[in-house]
C-alpha positions in Angstrom: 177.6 177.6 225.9 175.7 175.7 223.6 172.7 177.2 221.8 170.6 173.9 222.3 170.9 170.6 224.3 172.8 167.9 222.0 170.7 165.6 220.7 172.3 162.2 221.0 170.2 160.6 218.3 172.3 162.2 215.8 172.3 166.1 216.2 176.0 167.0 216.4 177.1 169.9 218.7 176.3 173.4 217.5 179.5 175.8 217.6 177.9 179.0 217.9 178.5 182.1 217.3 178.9 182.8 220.6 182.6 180.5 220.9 183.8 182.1 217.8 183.4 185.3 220.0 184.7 183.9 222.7 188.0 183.3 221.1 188.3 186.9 219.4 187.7 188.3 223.2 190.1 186.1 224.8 192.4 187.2 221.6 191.4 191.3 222.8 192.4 190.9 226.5 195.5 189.6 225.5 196.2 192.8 223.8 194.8 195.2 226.3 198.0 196.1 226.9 199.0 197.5 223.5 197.1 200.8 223.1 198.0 201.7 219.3 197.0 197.9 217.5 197.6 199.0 214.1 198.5 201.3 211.9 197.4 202.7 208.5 199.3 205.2 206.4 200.6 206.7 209.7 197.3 207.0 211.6 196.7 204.5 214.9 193.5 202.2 215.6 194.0 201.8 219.1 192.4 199.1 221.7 189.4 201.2 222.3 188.3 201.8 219.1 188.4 197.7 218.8 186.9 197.0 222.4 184.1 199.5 221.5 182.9 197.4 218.1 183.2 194.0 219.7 181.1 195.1 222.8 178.5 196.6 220.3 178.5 193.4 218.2 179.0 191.1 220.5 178.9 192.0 223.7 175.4 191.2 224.4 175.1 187.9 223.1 178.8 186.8 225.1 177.1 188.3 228.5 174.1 186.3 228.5 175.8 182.8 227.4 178.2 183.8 230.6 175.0 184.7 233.0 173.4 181.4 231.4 176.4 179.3 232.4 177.2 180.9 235.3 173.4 180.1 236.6 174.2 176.7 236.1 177.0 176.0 237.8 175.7 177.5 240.6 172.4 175.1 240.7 174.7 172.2 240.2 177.0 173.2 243.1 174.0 173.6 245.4 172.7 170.2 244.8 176.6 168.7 244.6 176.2 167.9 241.3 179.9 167.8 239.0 181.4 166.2 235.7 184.0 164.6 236.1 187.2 164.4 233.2 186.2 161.1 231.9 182.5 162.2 231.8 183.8 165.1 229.2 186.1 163.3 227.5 183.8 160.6 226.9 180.8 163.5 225.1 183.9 165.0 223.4 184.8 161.6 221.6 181.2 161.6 220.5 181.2 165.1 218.7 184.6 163.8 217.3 183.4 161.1 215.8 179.8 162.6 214.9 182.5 164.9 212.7 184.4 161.7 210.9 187.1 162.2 213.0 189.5 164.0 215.3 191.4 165.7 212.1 187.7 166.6 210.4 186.3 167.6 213.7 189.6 170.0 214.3 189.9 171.2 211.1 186.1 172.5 211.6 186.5 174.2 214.7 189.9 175.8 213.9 188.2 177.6 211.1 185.6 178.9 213.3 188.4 180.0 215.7 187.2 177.9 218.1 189.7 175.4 220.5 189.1 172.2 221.5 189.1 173.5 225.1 186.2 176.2 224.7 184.6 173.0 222.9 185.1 170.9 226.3 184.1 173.7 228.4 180.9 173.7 226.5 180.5 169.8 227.0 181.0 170.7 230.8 178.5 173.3 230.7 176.0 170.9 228.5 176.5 168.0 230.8 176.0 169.4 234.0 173.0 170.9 232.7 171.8 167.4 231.9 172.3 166.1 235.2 171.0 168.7 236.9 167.3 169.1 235.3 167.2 164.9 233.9 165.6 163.5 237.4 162.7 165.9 237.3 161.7 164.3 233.6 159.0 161.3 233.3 158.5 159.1 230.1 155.5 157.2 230.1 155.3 154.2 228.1 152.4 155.6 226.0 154.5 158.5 224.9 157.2 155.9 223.8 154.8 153.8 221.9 153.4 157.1 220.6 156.6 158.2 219.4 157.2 154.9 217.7 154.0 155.0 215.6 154.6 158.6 214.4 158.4 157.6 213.6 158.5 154.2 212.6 159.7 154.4 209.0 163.1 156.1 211.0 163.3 152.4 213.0 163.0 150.8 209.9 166.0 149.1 208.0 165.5 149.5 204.6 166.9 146.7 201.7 170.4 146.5 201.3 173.0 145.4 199.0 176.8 144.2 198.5 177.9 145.1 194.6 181.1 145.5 193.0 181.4 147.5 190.2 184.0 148.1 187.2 183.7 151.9 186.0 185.2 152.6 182.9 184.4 155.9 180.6 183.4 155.0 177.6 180.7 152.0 176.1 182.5 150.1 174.1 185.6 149.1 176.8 182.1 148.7 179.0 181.0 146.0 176.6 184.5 144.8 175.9 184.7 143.6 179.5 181.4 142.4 179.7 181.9 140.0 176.8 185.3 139.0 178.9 182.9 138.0 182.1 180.8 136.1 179.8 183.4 133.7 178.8 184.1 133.3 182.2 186.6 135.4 183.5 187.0 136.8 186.8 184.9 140.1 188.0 187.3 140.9 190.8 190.6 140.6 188.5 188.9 142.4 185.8 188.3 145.6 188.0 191.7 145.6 189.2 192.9 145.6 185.9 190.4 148.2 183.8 187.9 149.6 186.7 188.8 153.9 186.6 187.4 153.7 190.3 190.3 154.1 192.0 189.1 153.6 195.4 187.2 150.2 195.0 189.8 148.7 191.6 192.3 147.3 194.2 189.4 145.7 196.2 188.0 144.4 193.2 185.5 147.0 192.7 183.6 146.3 196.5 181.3 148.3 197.5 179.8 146.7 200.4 176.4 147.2 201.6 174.7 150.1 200.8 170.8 150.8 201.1 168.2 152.9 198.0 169.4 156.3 198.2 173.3 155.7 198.8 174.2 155.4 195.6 173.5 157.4 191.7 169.7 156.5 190.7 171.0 155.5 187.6 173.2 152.8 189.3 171.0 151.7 192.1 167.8 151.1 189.9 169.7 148.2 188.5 171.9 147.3 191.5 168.5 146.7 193.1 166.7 145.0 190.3 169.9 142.1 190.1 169.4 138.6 191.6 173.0 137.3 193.4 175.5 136.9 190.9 174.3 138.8 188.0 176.1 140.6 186.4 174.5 144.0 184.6 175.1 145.6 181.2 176.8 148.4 180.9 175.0 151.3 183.0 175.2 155.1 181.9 176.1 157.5 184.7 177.9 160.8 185.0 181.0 159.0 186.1 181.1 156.9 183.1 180.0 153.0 182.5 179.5 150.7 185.0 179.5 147.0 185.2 177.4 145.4 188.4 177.8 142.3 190.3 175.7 141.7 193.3 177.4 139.2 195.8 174.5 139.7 198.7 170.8 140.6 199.3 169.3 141.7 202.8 165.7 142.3 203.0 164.1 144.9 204.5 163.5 144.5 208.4 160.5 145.8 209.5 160.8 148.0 212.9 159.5 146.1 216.3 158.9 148.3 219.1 160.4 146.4 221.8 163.4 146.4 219.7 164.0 150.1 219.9 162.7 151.2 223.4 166.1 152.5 224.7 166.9 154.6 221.4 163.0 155.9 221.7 163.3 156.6 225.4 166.7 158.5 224.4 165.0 160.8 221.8 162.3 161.3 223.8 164.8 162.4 226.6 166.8 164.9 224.6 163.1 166.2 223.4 162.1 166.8 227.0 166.0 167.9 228.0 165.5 171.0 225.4 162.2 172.2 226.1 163.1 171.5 230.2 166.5 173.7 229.9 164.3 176.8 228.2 162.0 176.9 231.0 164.5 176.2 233.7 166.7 178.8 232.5 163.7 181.6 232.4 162.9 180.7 235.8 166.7 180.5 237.1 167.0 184.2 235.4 163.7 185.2 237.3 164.7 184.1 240.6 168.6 185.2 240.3 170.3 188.4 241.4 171.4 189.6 238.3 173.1 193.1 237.4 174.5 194.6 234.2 176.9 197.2 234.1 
């Protein structure tokens, strides 16, 4: 039951509220059975007591994700529409990975109280929703070549950079191993030996690429200023001094259009997708048979 159609330009999944509950009423059903659930000094809270508050919280909000899914899997059953396993696991590697990882991405959801199986259900839910409402949406090509005019600084790729670096924490040890690199020593053996930065020293101090904005301004202002194969002075940040040696340049590209017509149709899609969902939903509640108790 998600609360909005993924977007797959980059929105992650949101884990609502609404699973977190869904795991603390799964966790109350199992204990229907006990009456007394705790004690304190003597006196009993029993399951009603606890069944009362989460229906007053939550209640509410859990019945209408349940009507809201429930609607849609009976409009996808009437026009034969279903997800298959692969389709699901497919999405859910997406989110994974949209998290760093399947141990990041668990580690998140577990302390939500969430399980990877409400998170699939949710994919199901999400993906037949998709299927069911995408054939009723147009895009027009003026509304993609719209779109890329009032976007196309996001299409652009922006300068980049490959640096190494030696970081070491104080100035003098900084100009030390500059003077070293000016009688010709080697920048790669020289990090491994004195660079503090213990995730690059054993590389050599490599960076990689990176583009304006990645990195400390204090660093990048002269990372970006270097021709290939300088090497910097010493450069002041809060991590200490840093010595620079850019290996590559890439220009910026500027965005084409024609380049970038399947990611623009995409985004236009999950645009549409939302605002389609919303109303189909209303519409679905409107026409359905639906009673409280």
């Amino acid at each position: 039951m998600l609360a909005k159609l993924k977007s797959r330009n980059g929105m992650m999944y949101a884990l609502t509220g609404v699973l977190i509950v869904a795991s603390i009423i799964v966790l109350t059903l199992i204990l229907m059975n006990k009456d007394a659930i705790a004690e304190v000094n003597g006196e009993v809270i029993n399951q009603n007591e606890l069944n009362k508050i989460l229906n007053e919280t939550y209640g509410e909000e859990m019945l209408e994700a349940l009507i809201s899914e429930k609607l849609i899997e009976q409009a996808a059953a009437k026009k034969h529409i279903k997800v298959s396993k692969s389709e699901i696991d497919k999405e859910y590697q997406t989110v994974v990975d949209s998290y760093g990882g399947e141990e990041s991405f668990k580690e998140t959801i577990e302390a939500s109280g969430v399980t990877v199986a409400q998170v699939k259900a949710d994919i199901k839910s999400y993906l037949l929703a998709e299927k069911l409402l995408k054939p009723s949406i147009k895009i027009s090509e003026e509304e993609m070549k719209q779109y890329f005019e009032d976007n196309k600084a996001s299409f652009t790729t922006p300068q980049q950079v490959k640096a190494s670096h030696i970081l070491v924490e104080d100035e003098s040890k900084a100009n030390e191993i500059k003077e070293k690199l000016a009688n010709g020593e080697d920048f790669t053996k020289l990090a491994k030996e004195y660079s503090t930065d213990t995730s690059t020293k054993d590389k050599g101090g490599d960076l990689g690429f990176f583009y304006e904005g990645d990195m400390v301004a204090e660093f990048e202002e002269v990372a970006f200023t270097l021709s290939v194969n300088e090497i910097s002075s010493p450069v002041k940040t809060d991590y200490g001094y840093h010595i620079i040696k850019v290996f590559e340049k890439k220009e910026a590209i500027e965005a084409k259009y024609e380049d970038h017509k399947k990611d623009i149709k995409a985004a236009l899609l999950d645009e549409k997708l939302s605002t389609e969902y919303t109303s189909w939903l209303e519409d679905a509640r409107l026409d359905a048979n639906i009673k409280k108790y």
